[in-house]
LONUTOR-147179 format. One record per residue (C-alpha): residue number from 0; residue in one letter; x, y, z. Coordinates in Angstrom, 3 decimals. Each point is the difference from the previous one (the first is absolute). Example, Ala and Ser with C-alpha at 12.3 -4.5 7.8 and 13.67 -1.06 7.14 Angstrom:
{0, 'A', {12.300, -4.500, 7.800}}
{1, 'S', {1.370, 3.440, -0.660}}
This chain:
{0, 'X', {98.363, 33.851, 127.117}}
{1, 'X', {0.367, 1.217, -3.355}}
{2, 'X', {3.051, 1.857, -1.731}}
{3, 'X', {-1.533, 3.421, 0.403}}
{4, 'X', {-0.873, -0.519, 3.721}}
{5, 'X', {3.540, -0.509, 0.524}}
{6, 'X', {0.827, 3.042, -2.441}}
{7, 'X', {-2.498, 2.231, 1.889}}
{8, 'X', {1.179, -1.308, 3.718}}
{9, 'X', {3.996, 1.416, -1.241}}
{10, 'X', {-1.813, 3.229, -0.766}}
{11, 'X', {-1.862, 0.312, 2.769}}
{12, 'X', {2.814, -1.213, 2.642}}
{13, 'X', {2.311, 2.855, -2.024}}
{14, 'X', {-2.897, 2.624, 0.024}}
{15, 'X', {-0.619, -0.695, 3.987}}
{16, 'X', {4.179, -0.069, 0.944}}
{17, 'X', {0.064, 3.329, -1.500}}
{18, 'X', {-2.917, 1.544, 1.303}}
{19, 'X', {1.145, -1.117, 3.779}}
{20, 'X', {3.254, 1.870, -0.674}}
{21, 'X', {-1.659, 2.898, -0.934}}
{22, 'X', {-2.203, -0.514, 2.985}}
{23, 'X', {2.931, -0.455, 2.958}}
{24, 'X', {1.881, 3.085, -1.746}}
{25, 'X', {-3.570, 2.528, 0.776}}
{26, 'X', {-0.238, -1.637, 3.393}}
{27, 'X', {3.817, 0.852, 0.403}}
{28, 'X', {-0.838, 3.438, -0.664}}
{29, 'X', {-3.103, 0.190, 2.129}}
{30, 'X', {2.326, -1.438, 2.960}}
{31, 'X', {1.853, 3.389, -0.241}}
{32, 'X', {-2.443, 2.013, 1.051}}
{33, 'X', {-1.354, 1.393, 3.713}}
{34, 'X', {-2.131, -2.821, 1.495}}
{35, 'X', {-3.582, 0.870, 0.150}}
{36, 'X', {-3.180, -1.938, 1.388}}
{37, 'X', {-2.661, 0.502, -2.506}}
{38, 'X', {-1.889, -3.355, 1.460}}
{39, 'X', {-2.181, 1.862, 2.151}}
{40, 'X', {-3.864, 0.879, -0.910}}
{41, 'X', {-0.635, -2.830, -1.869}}
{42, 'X', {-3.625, 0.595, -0.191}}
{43, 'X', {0.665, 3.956, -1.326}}
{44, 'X', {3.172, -1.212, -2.492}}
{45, 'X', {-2.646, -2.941, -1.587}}
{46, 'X', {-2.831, 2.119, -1.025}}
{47, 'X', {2.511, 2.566, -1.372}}
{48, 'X', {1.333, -2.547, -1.761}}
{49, 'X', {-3.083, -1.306, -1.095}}
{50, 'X', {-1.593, 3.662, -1.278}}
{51, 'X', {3.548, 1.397, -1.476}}
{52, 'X', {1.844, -2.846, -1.032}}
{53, 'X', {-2.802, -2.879, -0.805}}
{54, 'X', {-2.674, 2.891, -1.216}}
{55, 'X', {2.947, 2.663, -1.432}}
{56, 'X', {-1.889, 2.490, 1.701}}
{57, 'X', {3.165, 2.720, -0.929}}
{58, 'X', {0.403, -0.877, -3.528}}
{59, 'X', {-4.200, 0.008, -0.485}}
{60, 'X', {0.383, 3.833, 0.761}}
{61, 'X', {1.474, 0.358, -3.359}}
{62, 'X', {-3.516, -0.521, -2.203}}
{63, 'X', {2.170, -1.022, -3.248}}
{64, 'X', {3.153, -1.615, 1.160}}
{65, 'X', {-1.473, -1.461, 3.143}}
{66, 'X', {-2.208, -2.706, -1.714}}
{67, 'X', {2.644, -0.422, -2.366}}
{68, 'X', {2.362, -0.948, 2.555}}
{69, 'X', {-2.726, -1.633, 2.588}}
{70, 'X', {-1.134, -2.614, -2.836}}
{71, 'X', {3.954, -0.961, -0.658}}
{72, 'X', {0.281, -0.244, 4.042}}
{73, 'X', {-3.533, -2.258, 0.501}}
{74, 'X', {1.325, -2.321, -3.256}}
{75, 'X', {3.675, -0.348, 1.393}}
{76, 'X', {-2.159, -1.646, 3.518}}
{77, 'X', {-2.260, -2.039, -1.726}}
{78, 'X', {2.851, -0.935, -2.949}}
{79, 'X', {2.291, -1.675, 3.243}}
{80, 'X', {-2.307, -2.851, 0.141}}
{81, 'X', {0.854, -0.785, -3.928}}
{82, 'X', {3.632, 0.491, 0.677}}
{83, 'X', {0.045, -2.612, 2.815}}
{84, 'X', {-2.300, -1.904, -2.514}}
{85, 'X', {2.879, 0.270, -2.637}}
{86, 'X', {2.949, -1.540, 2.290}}
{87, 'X', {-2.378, -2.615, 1.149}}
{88, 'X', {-0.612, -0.909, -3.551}}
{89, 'X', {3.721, 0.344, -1.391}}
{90, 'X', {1.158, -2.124, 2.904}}
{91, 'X', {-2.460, -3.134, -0.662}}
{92, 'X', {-2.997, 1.395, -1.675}}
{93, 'X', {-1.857, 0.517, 3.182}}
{94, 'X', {-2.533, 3.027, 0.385}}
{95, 'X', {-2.745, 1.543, 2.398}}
{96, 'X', {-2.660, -1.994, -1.051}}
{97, 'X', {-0.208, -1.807, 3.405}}
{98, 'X', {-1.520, 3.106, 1.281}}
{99, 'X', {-3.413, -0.854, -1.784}}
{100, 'X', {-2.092, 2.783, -0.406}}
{101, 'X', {2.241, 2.641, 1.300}}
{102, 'X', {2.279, -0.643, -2.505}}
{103, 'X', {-2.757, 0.753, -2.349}}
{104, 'X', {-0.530, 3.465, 1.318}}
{105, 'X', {4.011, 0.284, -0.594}}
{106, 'X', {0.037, -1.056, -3.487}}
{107, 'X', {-3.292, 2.380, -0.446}}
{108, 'X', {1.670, 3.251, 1.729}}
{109, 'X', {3.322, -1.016, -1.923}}
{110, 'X', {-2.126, 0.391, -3.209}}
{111, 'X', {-1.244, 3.416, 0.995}}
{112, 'X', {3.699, 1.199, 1.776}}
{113, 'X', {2.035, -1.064, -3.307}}
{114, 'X', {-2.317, 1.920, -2.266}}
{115, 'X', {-0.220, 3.051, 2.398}}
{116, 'X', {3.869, 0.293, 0.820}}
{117, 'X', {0.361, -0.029, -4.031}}
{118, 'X', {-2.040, 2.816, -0.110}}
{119, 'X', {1.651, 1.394, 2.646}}
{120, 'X', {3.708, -0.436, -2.024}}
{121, 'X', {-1.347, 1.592, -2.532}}
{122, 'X', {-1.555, 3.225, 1.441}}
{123, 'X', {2.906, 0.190, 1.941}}
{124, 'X', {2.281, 0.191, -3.021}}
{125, 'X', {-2.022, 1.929, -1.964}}
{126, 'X', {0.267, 2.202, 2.621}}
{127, 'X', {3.659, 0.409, -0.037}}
{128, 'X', {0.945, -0.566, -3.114}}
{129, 'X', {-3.128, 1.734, -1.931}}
{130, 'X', {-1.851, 2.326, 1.589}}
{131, 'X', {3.563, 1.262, 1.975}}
{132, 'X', {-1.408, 0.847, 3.773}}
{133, 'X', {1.973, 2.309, 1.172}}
{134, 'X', {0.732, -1.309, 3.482}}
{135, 'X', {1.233, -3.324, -1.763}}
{136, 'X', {2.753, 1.462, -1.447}}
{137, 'X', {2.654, -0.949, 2.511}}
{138, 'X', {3.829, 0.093, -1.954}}
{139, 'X', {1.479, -3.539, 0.096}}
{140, 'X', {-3.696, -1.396, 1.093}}
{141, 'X', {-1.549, -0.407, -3.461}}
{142, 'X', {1.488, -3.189, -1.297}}
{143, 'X', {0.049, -2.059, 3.011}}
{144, 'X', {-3.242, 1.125, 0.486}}
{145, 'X', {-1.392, -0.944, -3.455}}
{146, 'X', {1.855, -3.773, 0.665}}
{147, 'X', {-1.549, -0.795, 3.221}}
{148, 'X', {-3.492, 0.898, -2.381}}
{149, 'X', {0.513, -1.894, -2.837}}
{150, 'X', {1.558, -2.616, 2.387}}
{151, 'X', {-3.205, -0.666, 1.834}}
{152, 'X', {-2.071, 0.379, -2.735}}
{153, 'X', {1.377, -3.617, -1.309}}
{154, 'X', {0.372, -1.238, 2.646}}
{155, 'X', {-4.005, 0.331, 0.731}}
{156, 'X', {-0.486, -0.582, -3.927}}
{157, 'X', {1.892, -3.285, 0.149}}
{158, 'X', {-2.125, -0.978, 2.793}}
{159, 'X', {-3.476, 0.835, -1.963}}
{160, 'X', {1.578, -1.932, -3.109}}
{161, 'X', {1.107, -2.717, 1.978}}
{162, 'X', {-3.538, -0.315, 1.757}}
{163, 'X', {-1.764, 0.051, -3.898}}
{164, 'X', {2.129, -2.640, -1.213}}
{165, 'X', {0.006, -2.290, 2.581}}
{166, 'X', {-2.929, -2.539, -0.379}}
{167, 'X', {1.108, 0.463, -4.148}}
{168, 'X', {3.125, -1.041, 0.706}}
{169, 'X', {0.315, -2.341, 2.325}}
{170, 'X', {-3.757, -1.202, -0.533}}
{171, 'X', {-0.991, 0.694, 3.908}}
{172, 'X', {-0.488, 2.552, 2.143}}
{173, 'X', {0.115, 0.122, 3.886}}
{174, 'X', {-3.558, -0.883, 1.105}}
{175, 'X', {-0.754, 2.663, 2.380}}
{176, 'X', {1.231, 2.800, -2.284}}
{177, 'X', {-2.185, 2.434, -1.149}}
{178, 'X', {0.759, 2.458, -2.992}}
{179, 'X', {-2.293, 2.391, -0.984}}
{180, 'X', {2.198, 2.034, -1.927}}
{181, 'X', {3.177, -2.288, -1.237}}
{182, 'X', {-2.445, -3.027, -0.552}}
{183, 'X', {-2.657, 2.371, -2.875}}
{184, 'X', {3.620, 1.443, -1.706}}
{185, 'X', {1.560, -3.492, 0.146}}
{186, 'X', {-3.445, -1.889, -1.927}}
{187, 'X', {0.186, 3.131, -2.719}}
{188, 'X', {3.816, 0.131, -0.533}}
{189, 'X', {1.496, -3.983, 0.305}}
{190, 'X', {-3.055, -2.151, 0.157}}
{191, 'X', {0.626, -0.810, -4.072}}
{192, 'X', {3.747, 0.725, 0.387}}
{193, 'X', {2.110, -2.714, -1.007}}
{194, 'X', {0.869, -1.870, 3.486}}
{195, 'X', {4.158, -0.045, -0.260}}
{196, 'X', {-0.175, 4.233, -0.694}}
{197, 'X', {-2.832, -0.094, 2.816}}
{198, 'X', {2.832, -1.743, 2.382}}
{199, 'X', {3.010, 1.830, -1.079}}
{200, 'X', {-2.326, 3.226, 1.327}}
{201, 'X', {-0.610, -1.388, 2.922}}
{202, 'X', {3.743, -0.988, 0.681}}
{203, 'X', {0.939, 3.283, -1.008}}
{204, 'X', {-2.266, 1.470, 2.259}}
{205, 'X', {1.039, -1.988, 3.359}}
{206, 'X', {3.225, 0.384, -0.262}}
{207, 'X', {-0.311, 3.719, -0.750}}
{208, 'X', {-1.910, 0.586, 2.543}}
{209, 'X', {2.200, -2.088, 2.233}}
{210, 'X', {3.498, 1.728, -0.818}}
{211, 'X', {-1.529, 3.207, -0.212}}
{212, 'X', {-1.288, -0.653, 3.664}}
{213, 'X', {2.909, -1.417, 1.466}}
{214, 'X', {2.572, 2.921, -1.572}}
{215, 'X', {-2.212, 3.247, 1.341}}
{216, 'X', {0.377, -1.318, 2.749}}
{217, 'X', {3.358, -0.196, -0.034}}
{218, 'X', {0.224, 3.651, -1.628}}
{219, 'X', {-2.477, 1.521, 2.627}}
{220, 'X', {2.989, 0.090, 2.573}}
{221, 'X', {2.197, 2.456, -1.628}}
{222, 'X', {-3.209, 1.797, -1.339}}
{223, 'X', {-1.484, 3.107, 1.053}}
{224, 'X', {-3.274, -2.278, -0.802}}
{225, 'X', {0.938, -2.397, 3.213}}
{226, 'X', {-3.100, 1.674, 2.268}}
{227, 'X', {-1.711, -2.932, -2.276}}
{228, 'X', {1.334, -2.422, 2.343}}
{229, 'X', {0.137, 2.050, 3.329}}
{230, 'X', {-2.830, 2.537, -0.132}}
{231, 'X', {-2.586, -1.466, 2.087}}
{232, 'X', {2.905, -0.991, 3.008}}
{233, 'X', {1.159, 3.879, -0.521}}
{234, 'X', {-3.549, 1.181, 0.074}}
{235, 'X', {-0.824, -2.404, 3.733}}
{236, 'X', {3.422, 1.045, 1.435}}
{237, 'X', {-0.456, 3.663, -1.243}}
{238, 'X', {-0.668, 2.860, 3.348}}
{239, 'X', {-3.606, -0.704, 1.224}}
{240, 'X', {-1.576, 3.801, 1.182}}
{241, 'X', {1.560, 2.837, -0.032}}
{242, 'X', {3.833, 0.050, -0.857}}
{243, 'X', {2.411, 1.065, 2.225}}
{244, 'X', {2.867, 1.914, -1.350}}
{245, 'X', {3.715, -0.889, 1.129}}
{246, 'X', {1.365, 2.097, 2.990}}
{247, 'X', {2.341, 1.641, -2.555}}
{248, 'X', {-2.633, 1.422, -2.674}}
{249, 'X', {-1.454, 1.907, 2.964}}
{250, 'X', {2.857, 1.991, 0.868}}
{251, 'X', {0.443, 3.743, -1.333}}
{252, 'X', {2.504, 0.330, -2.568}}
C-alpha cells in the first residue's frame, strides 16, 4: 500500500462519515411523517419505474430540455460503475477488469456517456446562461444551478482525460477495456507527449475526478439537486393509478 492509497482511504473514510450524517438526518425527517405502505403492486410500481424513471418518459415530453436532461440521467447510471471503479483503485489499485468482456461494454458505454453528458453540460448552460429561457429564470436558482453544471462537467471530463492518459502514463491499460472515443483523442493528444507531463495529467485527472465525486455527493444532501440520488426510489414509491385526494381537500370551503 502506497502513500496515496493511504491519503485517498482518509478522504474517502471522511467523505463517507459525512455523507451517513447527512443520510440519518433525511431519514430523521422522513420518520416524522404519516406512515404509509407504498410496497404494494410491485409488478405496476416496476414498470413505472422502468418507463418514467429508467426511460425519463416525463422529462422526454420536453423535445429540447428532455434529451438534454435524459443523456445527463443515462451517463450518471452508466458513470456509477467508474465511480466504484475509482474507490477500488484508490484503495489498492484494483478495478472491474475481472468482469471480462462486460467490463468492456462498460469502458465502451463510459466512452460514449462522458462525451454525451459533456454535451449535455454544455447545452444546458448555454441554455441558462446564453440563450436566457425564460422558465429557467428562478431568483436564487441561477448560481447553484450553473455549479452543479460546471461541477459535473469535470467531473465526466476528468474521467475522459484520465481514460486517454492511462496506458501513456502508466504504460498499461486494463485488458478488457475498450475506448473508442478516449483511446483515438489519447494517441493524437499524449502519444509524443513527454511521459512525466503525460503522468502528472493523469494524476490530475484521478484525483479530480475522485474529490469531485466524493464532495457532490456530499453537497447533493442540502441541494435542491438531491432527486440525483433518490429519484428512481421516489419515482417506485410514487401513487400507482389514479390518486386519491386527502379526506380534507374534498370538503367545501
Amino acid at each position: 500500500m502506497t502513500l496515496e492509497n493511504i491519503v485517498f482511504i482518509l478522504v474517502l473514510a471522511t467523505a463517507a462519515t459525512l455523507f451517513a450524517r447527512s443520510a440519518l438526518r433525511l431519514i430523521s425527517y422522513l420518520r416524522v411523517a404519516r406512515p404509509d405502505d407504498r410496497f404494494g403492486n410491485v409488478g405496476a410500481r416496476l414498470v413505472q419505474t422502468l418507463r418514467v424513471g429508467f426511460g425519463q418518459s416525463k422529462i422526454l415530453r420536453d423535445r429540447v430540455a428532455g434529451p438534454i436532461h435524459a443523456s445527463i440521467f443515462w451517463g450518471f447510471l452508466i458513470l456509477l460503475a467508474s465511480a466504484a471503479e475509482m474507490i477500488l483503485e484508490g484503495l489498492h489499485g484494483w478495478s472491474l477488469n475481472f468482469l471480462g468482456p462486460l467490463y468492456g461494454l462498460l469502458t465502451f458505454l463510459t466512452d460514449f456517456f462522458c462525451v454525451a453528458v459533456m454535451l449535455g453540460c454544455v447545452f444546458a448552460l448555454w441554455r441558462r446562461y446564453v440563450s436566457r429561457v425564460p422558465r429557467l429564470k428562478v431568483p436564487g436558482e441561477s448560481a447553484e444551478a450553473g455549479m452543479i453544471l460546471l461541477t459535473i462537467l469535470l467531473i465526466v471530463t476528468a474521467l475522459f482525460l484520465q481514460n486517454a492518459t492511462r496506458v501513456y502514463a502508466t504504460g498499461v491499460d486494463f485488458s478488457h477495456a475498450l475506448r473508442p472515443l478516449s483511446g483515438p483523442f489519447g494517441r493524437a493528444v499524449f502519444a509524443a507527449a513527454v511521459p512525466g507531463v503525460v503522468h502528472s495529467v493523469f494524476k490530475a485527472a484521478w484525483w479530480t475526478h475522485a474529490v469531485l465525486i466524493l464532495a457532490f455527493l456530499n453537497y447533493l444532501p442540502y441541494s435542491k439537486h438531491l432527486h440525483v440520488l433518490t429519484s428512481i426510489l421516489n419515482v417506485y414509491f410514487s401513487p400507482v393509478g389514479p390518486v386519491q385526494l386527502a379526506e380534507s381537500t374534498l370538503k367545501p370551503s
